[in-house]
BAFI-3210 file (N, C-alpha, C; in Angstrom, 3 decimals, decimal comma, padded with zeros to 6 digits):
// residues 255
n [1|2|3|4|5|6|7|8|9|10|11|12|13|14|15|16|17|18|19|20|21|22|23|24|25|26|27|28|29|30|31|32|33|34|35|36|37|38|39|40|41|42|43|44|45|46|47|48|49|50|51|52|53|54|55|56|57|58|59|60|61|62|63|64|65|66|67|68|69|70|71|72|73|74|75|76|77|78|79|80|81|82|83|84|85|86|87|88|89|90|91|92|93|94|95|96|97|98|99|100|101|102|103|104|105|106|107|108|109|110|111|112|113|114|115|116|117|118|119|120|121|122|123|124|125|126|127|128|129|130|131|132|133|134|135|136|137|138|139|140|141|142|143|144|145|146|147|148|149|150|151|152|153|154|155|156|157|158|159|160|161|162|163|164|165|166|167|168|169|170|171|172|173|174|175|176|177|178|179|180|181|182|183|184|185|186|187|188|189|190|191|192|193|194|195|196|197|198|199|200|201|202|203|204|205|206|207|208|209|210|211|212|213|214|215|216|217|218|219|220|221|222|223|224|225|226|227|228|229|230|231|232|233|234|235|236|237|238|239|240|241|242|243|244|245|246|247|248|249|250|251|252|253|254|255]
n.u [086,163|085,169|084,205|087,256|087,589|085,709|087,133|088,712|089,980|087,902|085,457|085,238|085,216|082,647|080,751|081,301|079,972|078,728|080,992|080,286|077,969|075,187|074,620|072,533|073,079|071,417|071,154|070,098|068,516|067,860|067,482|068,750|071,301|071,855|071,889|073,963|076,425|078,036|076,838|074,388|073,675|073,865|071,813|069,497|069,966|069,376|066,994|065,216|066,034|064,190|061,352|062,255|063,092|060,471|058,691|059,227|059,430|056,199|055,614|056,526|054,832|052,887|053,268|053,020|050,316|049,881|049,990|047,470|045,913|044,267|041,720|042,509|045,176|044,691|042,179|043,658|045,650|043,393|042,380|044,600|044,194|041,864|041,533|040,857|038,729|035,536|036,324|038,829|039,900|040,127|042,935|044,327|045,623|047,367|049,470|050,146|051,462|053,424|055,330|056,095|057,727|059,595|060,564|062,094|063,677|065,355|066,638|067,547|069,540|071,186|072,370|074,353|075,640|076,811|077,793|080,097|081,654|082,301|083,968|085,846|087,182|088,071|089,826|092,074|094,479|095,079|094,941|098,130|098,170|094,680|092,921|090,220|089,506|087,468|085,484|082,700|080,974|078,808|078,730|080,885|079,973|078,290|077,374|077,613|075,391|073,523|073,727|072,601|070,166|068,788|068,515|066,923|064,538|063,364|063,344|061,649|058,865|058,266|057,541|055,967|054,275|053,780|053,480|054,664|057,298|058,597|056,092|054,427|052,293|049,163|049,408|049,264|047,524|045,324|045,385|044,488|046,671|047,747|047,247|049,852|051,776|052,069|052,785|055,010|056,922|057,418|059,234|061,954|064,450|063,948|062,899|065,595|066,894|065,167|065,428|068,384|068,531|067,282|069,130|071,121|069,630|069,010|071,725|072,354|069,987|071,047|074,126|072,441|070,528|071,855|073,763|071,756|071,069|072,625|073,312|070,925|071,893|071,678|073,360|075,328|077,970|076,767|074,544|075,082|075,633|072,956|071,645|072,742|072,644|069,558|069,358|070,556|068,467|066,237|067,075|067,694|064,760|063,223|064,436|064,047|061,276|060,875|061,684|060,387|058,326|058,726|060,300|058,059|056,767|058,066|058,616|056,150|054,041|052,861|050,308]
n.v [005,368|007,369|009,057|010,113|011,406|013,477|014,721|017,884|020,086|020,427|019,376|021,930|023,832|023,414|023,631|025,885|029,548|031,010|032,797|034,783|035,375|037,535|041,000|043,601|046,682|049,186|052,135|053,962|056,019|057,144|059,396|061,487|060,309|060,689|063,494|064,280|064,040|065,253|064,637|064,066|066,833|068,478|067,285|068,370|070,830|071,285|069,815|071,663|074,379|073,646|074,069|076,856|078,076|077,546|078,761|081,346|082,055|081,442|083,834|086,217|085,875|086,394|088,990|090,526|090,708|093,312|095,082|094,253|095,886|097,530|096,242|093,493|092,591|092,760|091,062|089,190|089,087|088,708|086,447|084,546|084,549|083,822|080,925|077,475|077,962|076,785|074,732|075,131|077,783|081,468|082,226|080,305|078,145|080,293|080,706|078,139|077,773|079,923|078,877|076,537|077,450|078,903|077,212|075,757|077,839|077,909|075,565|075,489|077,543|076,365|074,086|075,292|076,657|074,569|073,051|074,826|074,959|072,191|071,896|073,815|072,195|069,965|071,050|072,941|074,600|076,946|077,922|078,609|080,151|081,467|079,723|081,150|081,280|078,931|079,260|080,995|084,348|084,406|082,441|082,866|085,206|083,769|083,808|086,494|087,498|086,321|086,651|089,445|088,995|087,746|090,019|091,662|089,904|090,377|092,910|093,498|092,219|093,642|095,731|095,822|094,056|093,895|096,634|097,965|099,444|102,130|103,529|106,849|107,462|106,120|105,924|102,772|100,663|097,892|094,648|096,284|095,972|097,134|099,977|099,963|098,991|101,303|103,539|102,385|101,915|104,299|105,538|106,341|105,443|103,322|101,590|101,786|099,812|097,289|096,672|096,149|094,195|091,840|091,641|090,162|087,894|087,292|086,864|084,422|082,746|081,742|080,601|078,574|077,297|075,886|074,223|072,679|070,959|069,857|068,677|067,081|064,971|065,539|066,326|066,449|065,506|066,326|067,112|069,328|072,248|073,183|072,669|074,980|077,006|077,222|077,279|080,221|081,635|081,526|082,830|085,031|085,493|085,702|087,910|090,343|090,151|090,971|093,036|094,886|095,664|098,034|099,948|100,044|101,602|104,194|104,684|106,285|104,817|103,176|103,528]
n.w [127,629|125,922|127,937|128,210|126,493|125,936|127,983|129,079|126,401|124,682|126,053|127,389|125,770|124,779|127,075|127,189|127,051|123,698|121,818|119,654|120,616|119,572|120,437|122,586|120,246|119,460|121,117|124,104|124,265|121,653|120,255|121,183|121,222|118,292|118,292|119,914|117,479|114,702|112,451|113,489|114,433|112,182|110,099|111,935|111,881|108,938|108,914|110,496|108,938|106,151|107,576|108,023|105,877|104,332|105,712|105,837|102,860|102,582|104,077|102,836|100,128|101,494|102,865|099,789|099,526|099,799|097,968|096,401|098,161|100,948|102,004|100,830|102,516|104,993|105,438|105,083|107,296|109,153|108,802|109,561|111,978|112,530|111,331|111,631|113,157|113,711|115,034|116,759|119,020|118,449|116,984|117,653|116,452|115,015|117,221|117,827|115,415|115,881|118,012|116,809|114,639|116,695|118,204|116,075|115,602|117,731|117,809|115,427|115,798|118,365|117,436|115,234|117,014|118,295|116,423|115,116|117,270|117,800|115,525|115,686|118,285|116,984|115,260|117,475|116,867|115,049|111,107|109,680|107,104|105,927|103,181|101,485|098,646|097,861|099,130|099,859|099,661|100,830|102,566|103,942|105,559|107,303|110,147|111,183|109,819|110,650|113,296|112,731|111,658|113,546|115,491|114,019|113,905|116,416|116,323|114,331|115,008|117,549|116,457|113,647|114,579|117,717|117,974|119,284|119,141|116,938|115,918|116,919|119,420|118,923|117,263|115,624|114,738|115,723|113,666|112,055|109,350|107,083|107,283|109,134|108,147|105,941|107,660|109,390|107,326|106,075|107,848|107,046|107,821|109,484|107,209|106,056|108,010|107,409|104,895|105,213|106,660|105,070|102,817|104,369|104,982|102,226|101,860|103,925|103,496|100,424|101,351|102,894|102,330|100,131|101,533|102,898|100,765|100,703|102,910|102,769|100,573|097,996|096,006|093,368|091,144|089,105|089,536|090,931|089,968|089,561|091,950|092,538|091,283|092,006|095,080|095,002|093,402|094,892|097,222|095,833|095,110|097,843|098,378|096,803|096,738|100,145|100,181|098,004|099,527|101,170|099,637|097,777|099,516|100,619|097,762|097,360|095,986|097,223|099,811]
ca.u [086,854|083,648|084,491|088,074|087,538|085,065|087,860|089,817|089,704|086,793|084,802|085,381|084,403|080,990|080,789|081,207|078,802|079,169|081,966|079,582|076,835|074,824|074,416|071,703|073,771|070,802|071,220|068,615|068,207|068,511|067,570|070,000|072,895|072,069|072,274|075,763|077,383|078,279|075,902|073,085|073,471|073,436|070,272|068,481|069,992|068,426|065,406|064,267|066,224|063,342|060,975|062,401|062,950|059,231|058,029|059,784|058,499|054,525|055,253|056,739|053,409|051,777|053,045|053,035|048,900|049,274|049,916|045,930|044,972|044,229|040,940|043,086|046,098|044,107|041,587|044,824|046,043|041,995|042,549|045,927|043,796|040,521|041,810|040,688|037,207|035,145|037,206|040,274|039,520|040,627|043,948|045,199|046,275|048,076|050,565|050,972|053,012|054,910|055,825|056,972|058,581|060,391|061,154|062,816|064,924|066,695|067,324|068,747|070,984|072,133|072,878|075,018|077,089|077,520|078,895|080,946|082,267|083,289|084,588|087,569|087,852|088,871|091,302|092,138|095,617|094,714|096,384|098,713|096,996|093,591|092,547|088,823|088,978|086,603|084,234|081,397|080,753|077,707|079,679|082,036|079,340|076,968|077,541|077,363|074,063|072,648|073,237|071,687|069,195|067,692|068,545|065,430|063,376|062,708|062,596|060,306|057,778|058,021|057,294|054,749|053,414|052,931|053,595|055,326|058,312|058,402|055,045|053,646|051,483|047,843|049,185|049,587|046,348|045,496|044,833|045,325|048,066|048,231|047,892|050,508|053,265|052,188|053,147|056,015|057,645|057,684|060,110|063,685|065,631|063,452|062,736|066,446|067,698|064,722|066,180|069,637|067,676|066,625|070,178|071,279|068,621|069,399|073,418|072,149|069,617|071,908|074,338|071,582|069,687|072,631|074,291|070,857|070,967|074,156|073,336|070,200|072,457|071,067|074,402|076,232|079,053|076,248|073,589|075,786|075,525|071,581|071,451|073,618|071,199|068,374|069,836|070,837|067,338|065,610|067,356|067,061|063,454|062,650|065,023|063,201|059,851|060,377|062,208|059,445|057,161|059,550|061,235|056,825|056,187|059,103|058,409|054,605|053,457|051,990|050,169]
ca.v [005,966|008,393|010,291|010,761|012,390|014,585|015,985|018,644|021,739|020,081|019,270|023,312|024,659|022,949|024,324|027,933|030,045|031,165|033,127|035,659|035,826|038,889|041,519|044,551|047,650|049,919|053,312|053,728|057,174|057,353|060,583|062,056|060,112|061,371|065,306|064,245|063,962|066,235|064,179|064,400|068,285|068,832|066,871|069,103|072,628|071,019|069,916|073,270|075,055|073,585|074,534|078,294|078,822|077,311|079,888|082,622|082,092|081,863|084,902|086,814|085,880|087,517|090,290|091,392|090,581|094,973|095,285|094,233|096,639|097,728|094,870|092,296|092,164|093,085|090,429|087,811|089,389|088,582|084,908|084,286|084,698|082,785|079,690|076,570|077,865|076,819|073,527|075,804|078,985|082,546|082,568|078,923|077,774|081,144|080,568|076,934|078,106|080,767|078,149|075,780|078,240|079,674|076,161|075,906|079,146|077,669|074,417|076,016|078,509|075,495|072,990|075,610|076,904|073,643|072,587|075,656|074,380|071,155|072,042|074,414|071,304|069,164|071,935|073,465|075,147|077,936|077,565|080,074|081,053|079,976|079,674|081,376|080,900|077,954|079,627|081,830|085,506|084,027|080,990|083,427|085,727|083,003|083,902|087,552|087,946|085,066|087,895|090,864|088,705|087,749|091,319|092,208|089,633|090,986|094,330|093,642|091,969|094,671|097,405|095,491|092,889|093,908|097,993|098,985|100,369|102,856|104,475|107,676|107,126|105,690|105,604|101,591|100,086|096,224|094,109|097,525|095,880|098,148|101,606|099,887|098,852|102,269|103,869|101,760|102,152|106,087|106,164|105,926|104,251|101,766|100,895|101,049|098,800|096,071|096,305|095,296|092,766|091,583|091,445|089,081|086,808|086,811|085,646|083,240|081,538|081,410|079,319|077,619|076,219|075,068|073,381|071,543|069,927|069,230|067,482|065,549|063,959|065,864|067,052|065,577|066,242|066,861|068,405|070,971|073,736|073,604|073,379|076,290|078,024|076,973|078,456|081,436|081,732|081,492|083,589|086,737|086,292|086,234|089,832|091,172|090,041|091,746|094,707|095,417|096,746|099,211|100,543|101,128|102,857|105,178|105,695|106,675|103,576|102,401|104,742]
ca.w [126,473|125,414|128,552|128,469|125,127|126,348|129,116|128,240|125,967|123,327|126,475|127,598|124,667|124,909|128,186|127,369|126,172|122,414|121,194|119,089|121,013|119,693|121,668|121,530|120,365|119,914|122,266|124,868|124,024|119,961|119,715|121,919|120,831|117,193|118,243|120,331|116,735|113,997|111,603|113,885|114,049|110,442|110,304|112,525|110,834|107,731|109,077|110,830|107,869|105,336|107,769|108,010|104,408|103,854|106,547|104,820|101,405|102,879|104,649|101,775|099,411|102,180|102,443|098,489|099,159|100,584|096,088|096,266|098,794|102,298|102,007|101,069|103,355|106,321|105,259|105,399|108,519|110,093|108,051|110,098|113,375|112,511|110,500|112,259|113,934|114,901|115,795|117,391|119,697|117,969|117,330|118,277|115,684|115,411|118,063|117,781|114,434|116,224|118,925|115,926|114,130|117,337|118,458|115,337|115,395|119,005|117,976|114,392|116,156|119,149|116,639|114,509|118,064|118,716|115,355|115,546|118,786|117,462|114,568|116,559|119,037|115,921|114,974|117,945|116,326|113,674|109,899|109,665|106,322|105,920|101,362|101,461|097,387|097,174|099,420|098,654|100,796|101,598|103,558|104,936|106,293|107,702|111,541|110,788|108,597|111,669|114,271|112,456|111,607|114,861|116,170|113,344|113,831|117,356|116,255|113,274|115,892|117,932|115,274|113,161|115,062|118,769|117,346|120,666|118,526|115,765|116,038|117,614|120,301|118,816|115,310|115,435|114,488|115,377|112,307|110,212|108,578|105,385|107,457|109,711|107,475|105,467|109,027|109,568|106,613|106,074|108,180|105,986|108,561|109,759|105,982|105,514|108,809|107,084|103,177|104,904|106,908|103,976|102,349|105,422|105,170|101,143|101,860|104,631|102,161|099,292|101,628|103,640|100,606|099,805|102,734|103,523|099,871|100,692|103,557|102,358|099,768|096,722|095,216|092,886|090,632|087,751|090,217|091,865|089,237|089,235|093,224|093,355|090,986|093,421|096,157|094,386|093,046|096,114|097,719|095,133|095,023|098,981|098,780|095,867|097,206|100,671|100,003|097,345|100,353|101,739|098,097|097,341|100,736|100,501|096,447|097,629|095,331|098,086|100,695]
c.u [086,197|084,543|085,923|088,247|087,001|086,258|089,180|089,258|088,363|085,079|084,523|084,944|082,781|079,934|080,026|080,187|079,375|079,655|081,036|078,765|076,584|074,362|073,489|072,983|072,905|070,914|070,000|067,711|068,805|068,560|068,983|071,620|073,298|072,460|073,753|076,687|077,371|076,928|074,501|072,670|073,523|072,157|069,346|068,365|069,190|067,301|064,603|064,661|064,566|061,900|060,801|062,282|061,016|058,370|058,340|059,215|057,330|054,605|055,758|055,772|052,545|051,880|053,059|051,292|049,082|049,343|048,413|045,396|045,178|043,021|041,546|043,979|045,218|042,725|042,600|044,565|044,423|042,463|043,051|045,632|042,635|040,466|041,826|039,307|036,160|035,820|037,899|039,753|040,435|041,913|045,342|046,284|047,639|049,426|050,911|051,970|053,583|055,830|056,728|057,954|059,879|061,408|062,516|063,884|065,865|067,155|068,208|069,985|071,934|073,294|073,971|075,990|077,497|078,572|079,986|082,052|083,083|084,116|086,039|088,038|088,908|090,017|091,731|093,027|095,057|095,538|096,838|098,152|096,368|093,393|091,179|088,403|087,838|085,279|083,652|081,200|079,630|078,007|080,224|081,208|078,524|076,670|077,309|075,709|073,309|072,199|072,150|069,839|067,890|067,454|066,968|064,337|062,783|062,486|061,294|059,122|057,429|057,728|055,916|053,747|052,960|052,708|053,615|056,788|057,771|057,765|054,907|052,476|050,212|047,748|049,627|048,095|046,309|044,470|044,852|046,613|048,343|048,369|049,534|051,889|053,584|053,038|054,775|057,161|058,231|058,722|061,397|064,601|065,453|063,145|064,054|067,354|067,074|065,196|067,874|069,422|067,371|067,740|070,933|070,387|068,847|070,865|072,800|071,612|070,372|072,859|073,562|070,659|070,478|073,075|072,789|070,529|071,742|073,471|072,207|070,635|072,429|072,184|075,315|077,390|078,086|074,574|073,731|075,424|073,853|070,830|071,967|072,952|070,133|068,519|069,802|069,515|066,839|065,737|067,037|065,753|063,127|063,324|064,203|061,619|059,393|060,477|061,633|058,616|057,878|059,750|059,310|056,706|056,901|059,007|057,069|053,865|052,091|051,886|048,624]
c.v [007,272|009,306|010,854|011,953|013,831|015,315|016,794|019,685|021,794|020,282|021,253|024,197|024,260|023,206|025,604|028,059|030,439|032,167|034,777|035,783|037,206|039,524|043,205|046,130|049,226|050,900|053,443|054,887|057,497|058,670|061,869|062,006|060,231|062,986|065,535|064,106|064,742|066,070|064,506|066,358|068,634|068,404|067,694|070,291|072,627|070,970|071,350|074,482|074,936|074,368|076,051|078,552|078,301|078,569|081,271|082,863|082,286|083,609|086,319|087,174|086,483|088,600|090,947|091,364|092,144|095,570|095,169|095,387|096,499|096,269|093,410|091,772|092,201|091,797|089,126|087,881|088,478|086,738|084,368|084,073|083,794|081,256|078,849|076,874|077,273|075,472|074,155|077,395|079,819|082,303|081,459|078,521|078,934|081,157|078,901|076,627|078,689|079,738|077,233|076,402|079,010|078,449|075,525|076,488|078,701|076,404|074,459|076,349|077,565|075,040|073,831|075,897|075,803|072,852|073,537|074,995|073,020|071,121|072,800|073,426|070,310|069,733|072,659|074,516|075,630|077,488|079,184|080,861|079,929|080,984|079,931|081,295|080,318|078,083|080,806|082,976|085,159|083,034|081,483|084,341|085,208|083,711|085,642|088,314|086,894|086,401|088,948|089,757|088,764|089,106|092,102|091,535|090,271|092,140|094,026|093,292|092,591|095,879|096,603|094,591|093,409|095,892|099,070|099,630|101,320|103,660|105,404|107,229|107,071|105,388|104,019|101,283|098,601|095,986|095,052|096,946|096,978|099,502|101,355|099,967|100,383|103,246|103,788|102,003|103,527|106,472|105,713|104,873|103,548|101,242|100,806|099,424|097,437|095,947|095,641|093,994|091,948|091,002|090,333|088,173|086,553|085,982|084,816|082,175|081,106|080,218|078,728|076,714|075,317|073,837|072,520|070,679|069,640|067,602|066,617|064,763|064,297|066,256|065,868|066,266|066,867|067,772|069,528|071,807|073,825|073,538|074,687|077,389|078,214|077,817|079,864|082,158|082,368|082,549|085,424|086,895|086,694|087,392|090,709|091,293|090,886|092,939|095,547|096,335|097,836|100,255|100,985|101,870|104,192|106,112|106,135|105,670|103,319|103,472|104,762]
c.w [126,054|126,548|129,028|127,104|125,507|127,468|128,702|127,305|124,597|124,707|127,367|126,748|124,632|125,896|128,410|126,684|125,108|122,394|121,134|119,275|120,227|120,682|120,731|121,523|120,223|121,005|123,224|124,449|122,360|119,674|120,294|121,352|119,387|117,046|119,022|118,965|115,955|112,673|112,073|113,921|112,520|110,210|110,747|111,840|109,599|107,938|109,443|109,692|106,506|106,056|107,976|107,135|104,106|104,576|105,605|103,242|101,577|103,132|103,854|100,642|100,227|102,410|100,832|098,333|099,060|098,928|096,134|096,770|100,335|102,492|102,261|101,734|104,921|106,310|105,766|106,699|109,891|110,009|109,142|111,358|113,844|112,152|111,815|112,889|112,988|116,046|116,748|117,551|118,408|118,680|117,769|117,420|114,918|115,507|118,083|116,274|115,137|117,057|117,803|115,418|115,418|118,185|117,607|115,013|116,859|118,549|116,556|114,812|117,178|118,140|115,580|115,852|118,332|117,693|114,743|116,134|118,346|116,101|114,732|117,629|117,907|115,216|115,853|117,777|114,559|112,364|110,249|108,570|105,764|103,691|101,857|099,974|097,281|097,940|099,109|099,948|101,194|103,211|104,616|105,877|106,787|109,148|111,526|110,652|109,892|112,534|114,423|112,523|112,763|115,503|114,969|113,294|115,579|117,388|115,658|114,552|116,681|117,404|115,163|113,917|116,452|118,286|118,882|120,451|117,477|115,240|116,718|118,206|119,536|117,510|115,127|115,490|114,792|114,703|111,136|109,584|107,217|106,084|108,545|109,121|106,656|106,531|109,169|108,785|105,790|106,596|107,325|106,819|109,155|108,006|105,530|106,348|107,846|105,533|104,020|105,890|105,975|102,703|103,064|105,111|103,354|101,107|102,707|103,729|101,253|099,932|102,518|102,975|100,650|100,434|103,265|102,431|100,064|102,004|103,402|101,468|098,347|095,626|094,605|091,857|089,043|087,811|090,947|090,887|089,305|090,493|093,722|092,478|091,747|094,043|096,135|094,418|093,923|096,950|097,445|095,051|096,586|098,891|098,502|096,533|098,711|100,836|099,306|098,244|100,471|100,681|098,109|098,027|101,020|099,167|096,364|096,149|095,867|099,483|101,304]
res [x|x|x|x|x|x|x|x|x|x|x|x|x|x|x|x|x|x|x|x|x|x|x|x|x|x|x|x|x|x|x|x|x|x|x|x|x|x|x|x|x|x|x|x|x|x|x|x|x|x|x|x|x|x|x|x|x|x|x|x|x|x|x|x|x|x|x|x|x|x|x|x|x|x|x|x|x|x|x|x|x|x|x|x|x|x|x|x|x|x|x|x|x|x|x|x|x|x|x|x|x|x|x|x|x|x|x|x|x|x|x|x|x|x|x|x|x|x|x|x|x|x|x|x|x|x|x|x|x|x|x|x|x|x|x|x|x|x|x|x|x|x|x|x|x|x|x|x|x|x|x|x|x|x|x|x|x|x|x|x|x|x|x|x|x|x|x|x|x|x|x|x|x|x|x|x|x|x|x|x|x|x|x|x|x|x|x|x|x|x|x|x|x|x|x|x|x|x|x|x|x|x|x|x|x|x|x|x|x|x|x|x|x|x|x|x|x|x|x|x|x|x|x|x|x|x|x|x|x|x|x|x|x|x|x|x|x|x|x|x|x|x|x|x|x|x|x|x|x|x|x|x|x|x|x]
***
């Protein structure tokens, strides 16, 4: 009796294996299959964004040290080269910022062509008219003010930093930073290309502040007006702060 019970679709089910087994859904590669999505690229623009704007602000307080003096910026400039000895050879520690910082600037600019890129796959058919009202000329010029940008940070490094642009032959000093930028900036139209350098990198911040509180979550319907001051903020002082050198070296302030 017992075993005709058991035959048949009770004794089949007891059989099988379970229904809902769990199973692992974990990716093998997490990191990967976070930068394949739109979420995971925002993430990153933010992350190396905090790190750019944090770079930018240090390197802004350093240059207004050349207001102290030829001593004190050129004292930094030595700083910037020695920091870490005797632990870390001349200079190490150096370049293992530029490397961060430059690591930073490719995986910024990917992660924005690529969210570009998917952002015209998801619309592939234009509006016939697009509403730019509710955005901001900062928003609208992001891709723009990106270009120039990089097109000056490889000048600037080539003027001031290695000083194989801009100078007359022997007039580039290394570690002179104060007769350099004094140098540098005499001329009108390299001190004006870096004031509208300087204007770019103010609309970028303004929406890049923004858009990375956005995406850590920080905005709300009663913290938007005082992130969008932030931003704002931020933005007008790094202008003010580097366009200050140029505007003294031009008004013989600074000499």
């Amino acid at each position: 009796m017992t075993t005709r019970l058991l035959d048949g679709p009770v004794a089949d089910r007891q059989r099988s294996e379970p229904v809902n087994r769990s199973r692992n859904v974990w990716p093998s590669d997490p990191a990967a299959t976070l930068w394949g999505t739109m979420v995971g690229k925002k993430v990153v623009m933010a992350v190396t964004g905090i790190v750019l704007v944090g770079f930018v602000v240090a390197h802004m307080l350093g240059n207004l040290k050349i207001f102290l003096g030829a001593e004190a910026i050129d004292a930094y400039a030595a700083f910037l080269r020695t920091m870490g000895e005797p632990l870390f050879p001349y200079s190490v520690l150096l370049w293992v910022v530029r490397i961060v910082l430059l690591a930073c600037v490719a995986l910024h600019i990917t992660a924005a062509v690529q969210l570009t890129r998917m952002n015209w796959a998801a619309r592939p058919q234009a509006y016939d008219t697009k509403d730019s009202i509710a955005t901001t000329y900062a928003a609208r010029t992001m891709r723009w003010s990106a270009v120039i940008l990089v097109l000056f940070v490889v000048y600037h490094l080539l003027h001031l930093t290695a000083g194989v642009v801009g100078f007359q032959p022997g007039e580039f000093r290394e570690l002179s930073v104060y007769h350099n930028v004094v140098a540098g900036f005499s001329v009108w139209y390299v001190s004006l290309f870096y004031i509208v350098a300087m204007a770019c990198l103010c609309l970028h911040l303004d929406h890049g502040v923004w858009s990375l509180l956005q995406t850590l979550g920080w905005n709300n319907a009663r913290t938007t007006p005082a992130l969008r001051g932030l931003s704002r903020g931020v933005a007008l002082v790094v202008f003010l702060g580097f366009i200050s050198v140029p505007v003294a070296v031009l008004a013989g302030w600074v000499r």
